[in-house]
N, C-alpha and C positions, 0 to 999 in steps of 0.2 A: 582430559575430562573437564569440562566444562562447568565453573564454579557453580553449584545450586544452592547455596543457602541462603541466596532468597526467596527463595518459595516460605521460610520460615515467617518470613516479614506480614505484617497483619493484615496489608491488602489484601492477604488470600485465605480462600475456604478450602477444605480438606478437599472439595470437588476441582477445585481449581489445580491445587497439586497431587491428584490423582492423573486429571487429565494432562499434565505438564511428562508423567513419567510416560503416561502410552505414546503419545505422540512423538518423545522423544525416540524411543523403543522402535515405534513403525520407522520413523525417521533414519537410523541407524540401518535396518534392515533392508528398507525401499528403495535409497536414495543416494547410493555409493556410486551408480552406473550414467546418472543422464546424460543423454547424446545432444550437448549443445552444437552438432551441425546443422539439425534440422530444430532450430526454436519451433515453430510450428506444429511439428509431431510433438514434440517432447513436450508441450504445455498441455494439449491434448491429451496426452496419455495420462499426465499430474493428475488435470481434472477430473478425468475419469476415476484414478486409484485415489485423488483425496476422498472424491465422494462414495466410492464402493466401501472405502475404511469409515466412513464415518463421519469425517474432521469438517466436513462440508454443509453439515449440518448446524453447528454454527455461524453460518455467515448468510440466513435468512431466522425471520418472525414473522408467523405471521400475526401475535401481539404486535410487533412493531419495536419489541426489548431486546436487543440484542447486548449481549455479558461484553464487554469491553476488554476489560482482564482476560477473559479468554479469549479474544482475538489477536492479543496483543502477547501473550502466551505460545498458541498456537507460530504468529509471526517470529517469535523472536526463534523457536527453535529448528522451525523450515528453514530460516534465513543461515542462524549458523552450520547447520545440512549442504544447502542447497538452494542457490537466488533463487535458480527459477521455479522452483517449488513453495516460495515465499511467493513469490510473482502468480504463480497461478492462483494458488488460497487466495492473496490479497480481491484479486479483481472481480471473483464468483460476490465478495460481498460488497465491495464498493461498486460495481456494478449492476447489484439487487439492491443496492441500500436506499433506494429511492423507494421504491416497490415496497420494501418491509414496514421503512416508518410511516409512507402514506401513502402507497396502495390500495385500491378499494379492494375487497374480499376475493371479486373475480380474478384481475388483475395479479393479487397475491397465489392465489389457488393455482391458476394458471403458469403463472412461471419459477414461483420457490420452489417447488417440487424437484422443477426440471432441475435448473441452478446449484441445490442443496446435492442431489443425486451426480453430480458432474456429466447430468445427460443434456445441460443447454450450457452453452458458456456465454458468460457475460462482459458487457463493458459499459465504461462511464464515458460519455461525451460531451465534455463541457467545454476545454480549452478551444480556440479561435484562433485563427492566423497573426489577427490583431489585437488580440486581449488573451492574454496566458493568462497571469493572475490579475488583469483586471476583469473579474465576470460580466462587473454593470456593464462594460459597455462592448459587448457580443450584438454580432449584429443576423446573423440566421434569422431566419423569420418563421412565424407558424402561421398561415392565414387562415382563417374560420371560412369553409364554403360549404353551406348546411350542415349536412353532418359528418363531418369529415375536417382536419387537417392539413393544408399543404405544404410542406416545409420546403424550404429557400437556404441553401447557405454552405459553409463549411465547416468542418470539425478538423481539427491534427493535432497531431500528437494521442491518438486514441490508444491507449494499450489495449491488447487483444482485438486490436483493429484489423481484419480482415478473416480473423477466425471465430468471429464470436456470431454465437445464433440470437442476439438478442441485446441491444443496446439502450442504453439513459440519454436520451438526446435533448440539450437546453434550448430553447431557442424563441426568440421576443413575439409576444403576441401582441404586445403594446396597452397594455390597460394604463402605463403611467410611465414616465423617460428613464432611464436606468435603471436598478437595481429591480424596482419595480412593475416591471414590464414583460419578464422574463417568467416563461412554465413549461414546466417538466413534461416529456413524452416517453411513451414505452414503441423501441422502431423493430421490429424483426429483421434480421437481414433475408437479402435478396427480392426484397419488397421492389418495382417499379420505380423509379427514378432517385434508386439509391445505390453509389458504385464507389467502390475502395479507389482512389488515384493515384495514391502511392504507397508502396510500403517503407517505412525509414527504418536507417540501420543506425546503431548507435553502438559505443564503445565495451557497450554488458547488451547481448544482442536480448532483444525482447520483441514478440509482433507488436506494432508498433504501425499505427497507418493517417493516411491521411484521406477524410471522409468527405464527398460530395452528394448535395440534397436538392436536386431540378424537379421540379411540380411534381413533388415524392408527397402522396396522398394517403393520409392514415385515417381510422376511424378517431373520433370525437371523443369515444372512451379511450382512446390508448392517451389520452393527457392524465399524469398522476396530481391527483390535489385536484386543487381549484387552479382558476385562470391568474397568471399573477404573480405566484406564491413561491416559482421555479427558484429564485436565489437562496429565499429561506429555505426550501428544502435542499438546496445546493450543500447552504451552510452546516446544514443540521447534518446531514452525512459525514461532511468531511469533518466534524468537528468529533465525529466517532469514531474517521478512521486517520486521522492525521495523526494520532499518540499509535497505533498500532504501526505507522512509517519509522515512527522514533525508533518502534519496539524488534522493527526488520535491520534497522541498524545498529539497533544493542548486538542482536545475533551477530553479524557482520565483525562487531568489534568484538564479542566474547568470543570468536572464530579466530581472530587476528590474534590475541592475547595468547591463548591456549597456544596456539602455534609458536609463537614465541619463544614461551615458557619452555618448551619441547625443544625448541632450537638455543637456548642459552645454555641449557644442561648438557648440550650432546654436542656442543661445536667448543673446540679447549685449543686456548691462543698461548703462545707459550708455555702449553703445560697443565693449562688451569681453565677452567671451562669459564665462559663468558658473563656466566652467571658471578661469579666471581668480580668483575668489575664494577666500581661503583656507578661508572659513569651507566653502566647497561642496568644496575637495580633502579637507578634514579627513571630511567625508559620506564622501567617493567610496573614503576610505583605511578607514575603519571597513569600510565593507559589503566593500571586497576582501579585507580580516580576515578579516574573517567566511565569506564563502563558502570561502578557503583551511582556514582551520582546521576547519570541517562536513566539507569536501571530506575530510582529513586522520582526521581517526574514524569518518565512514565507510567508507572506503577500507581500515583499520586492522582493522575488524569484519568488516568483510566478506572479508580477505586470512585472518584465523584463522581462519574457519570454513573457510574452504577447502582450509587448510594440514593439516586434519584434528583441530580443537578441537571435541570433542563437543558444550559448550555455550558460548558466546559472551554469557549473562545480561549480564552489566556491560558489557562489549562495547559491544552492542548498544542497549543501553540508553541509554549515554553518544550515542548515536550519534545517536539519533534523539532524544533532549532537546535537546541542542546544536544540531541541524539545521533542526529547526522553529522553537526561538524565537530561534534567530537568523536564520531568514529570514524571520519576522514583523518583526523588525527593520530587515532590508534592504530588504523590502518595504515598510514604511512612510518610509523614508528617502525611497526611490523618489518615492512619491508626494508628498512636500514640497518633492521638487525637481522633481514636475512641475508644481506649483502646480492652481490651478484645472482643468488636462488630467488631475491625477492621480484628482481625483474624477467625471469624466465617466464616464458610466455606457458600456461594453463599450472604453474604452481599455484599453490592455494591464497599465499596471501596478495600474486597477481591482478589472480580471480577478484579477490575481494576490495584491490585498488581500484578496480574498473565497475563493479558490482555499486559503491559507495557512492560517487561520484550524482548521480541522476537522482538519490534520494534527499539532494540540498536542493532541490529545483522543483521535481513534483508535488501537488499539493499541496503549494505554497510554497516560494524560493524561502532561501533563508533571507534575506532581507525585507523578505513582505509579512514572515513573522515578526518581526522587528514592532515594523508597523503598528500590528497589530496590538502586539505584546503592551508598545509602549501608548493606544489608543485605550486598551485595554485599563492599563494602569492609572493613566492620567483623568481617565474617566470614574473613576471610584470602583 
């Protein structure tokens, strides 16, 4: 059983650990079976059951306010369940989150509904061949011809790339060189000069695709914002949903711990169960470190933004470096105290060595938090 007495902690409202127990509850019930052969069905099907239960309704506004805490809630306790049911919730909002904060009315009307309901699935198109986390310098193009848009360019690395009815695609329109040059579009798939090229497999399989855009022609309204604006809004998303990746890795490692703790008690080395060794309490005291203090700046990030902090940069940032390599850490502890069980292939805390690994990279590597953290800092 999975430590809860942070819920006690003041970041949260009674609604908050209300919804922490149902979701857990559904979680428990829902999500003992999924068939990671076909990632494709089984993200599908998620979407579908997160949004018939409800939990999918959090991850649009159409205020533009989205609870952070419960997002980050939500993630932590899918993730300890079940990645890819972490994976599916994650993307319905990072891939509307454009659309919620500054979507115009129609824009929002039209596609939260579907998204919220798990009846349109979503994705974020930002990363490039040549610029993962460097955004400014994406080179896609949108060109203005009357009233319409024609986009030029590539996307990869797109989660729910190939399965998603409905994409955030970046791509420079040129009002200024860099950072500045760049605005957001709303793409539907199967649109005229828009085709999946590849799908990628990766170690924790996820859809996962790589997007081409040849004189792929959209209406003038599907740009979100103004002309321009694409990075800022870029930013403003991820800096909502970059504490909720920390918070997919708290699960991961509250996942790894509990396992653990189950396996020191029940595995006895001459006699005496493992739990018994200092050298395995000193393991057991590290990893509960660690998930308290991730637990602790996420919880921190996610309470300012809500408290009404425009931007949460350092925040967030801290939040989600801290959360992942340190439950890379937990996660590997795991697996040394389950010995030989740790490296069999579909045990739990296998799963979870393989599951970790891709959350130091997405959404900003851990060394581009770095960056940021210490621009962040150095800067007042």
């Amino acid at each position: 059983m999975a430590d809860r007495s942070f819920l006690d902690w003041p970041f949260f409202d009674d609604r908050h650990r209300a919804l922490a127990d149902e979701i857990d509850g559904w979680a428990a019930g829902h999500l003992g079976g999924v068939d990671h052969a076909d990632v494709d069905a089984a993200c599908r099907t998620l979407v579908s059951d997160l949004g018939a239960a409800g939990f999918l309704e959090h991850t649009g506004a159409e205020d533009g306010k989205l609870d952070v805490r419960t997002l980050c809630l939500i993630r932590e306790t899918l993730a300890r369940h079940e990645g890819l049911a972490d994976f599916a919730f994650a993307m319905q909002g990072l891939g509307t989150g454009a659309i919620s904060l500054f979507g115009s009315s129609d824009q929002k009307a039209q596609w939260l509904p579907l998204s919220r309901s798990g009846k349109a699935i979503a994705a974020f198109a930002l990363t490039e061949p040549q610029s993962g986390s460097d955004v400014a310098n994406s080179t896609m193009t949108a060109t203005r011809d009357g009233d319409a848009f024609v986009l030029d360019g590539e996307k990869t690395w797109i989660s729910n790339g190939g399965i998603a009815d409905v994409y955030t695609v970046f791509a420079r329109t040129g009002e200024a060189p860099g950072a500045k040059g760049l605005s957001a579009f709303i793409v539907p798939a199967g649109i005229d000069g828009f085709e999946v090229t590849e799908r990628l497999e990766t170690i924790a399989p996820h859809p996962l695709a790589t997007l081409r855009f040849s004189a792929c022609k959209i209406p003038a309204s599907s740009m979100i914002g103004n002309p321009g604006e694409g990075f800022r809004i870029a930013m403003s998303v991820l800096d909502i949903f970059r504490p909720t990746v920390g918070a997919a890795a708290l699960g991961f490692a509250r996942r790894a711990l509990d396992e653990s703790i189950g396996r020191v008690a029940k595995r006895h080395v001459q006699g005496a169960p493992l739990s018994d060794l200092q050298m395995v309490q000193g393991h057991i005291a590290d990893m509960a470190l660690d998930v308290d203090a991730a637990a602790l700046l996420i919880y921190r990030a996610a309470w300012t933004k809500d408290m009404g902090a425009p931007r949460i940069t350092r925040e967030a940032a801290m939040a989600k470096l801290f959360a992942t390599d340190r439950a890379q850490e937990v996660i590997d502890k795991a697996v040394q105290l389950h010995g030989a069980d740790g490296v069999r292939s579909g045990h739990a805390v296998e799963t979870l060595y393989r599951e970790i690994r891709a959350l130091r990279i997405y959404e900003g590597a851990s060394d581009v938090q770095k960056v940021v953290i210490a621009r962040q800092t150095l800067g007042g």
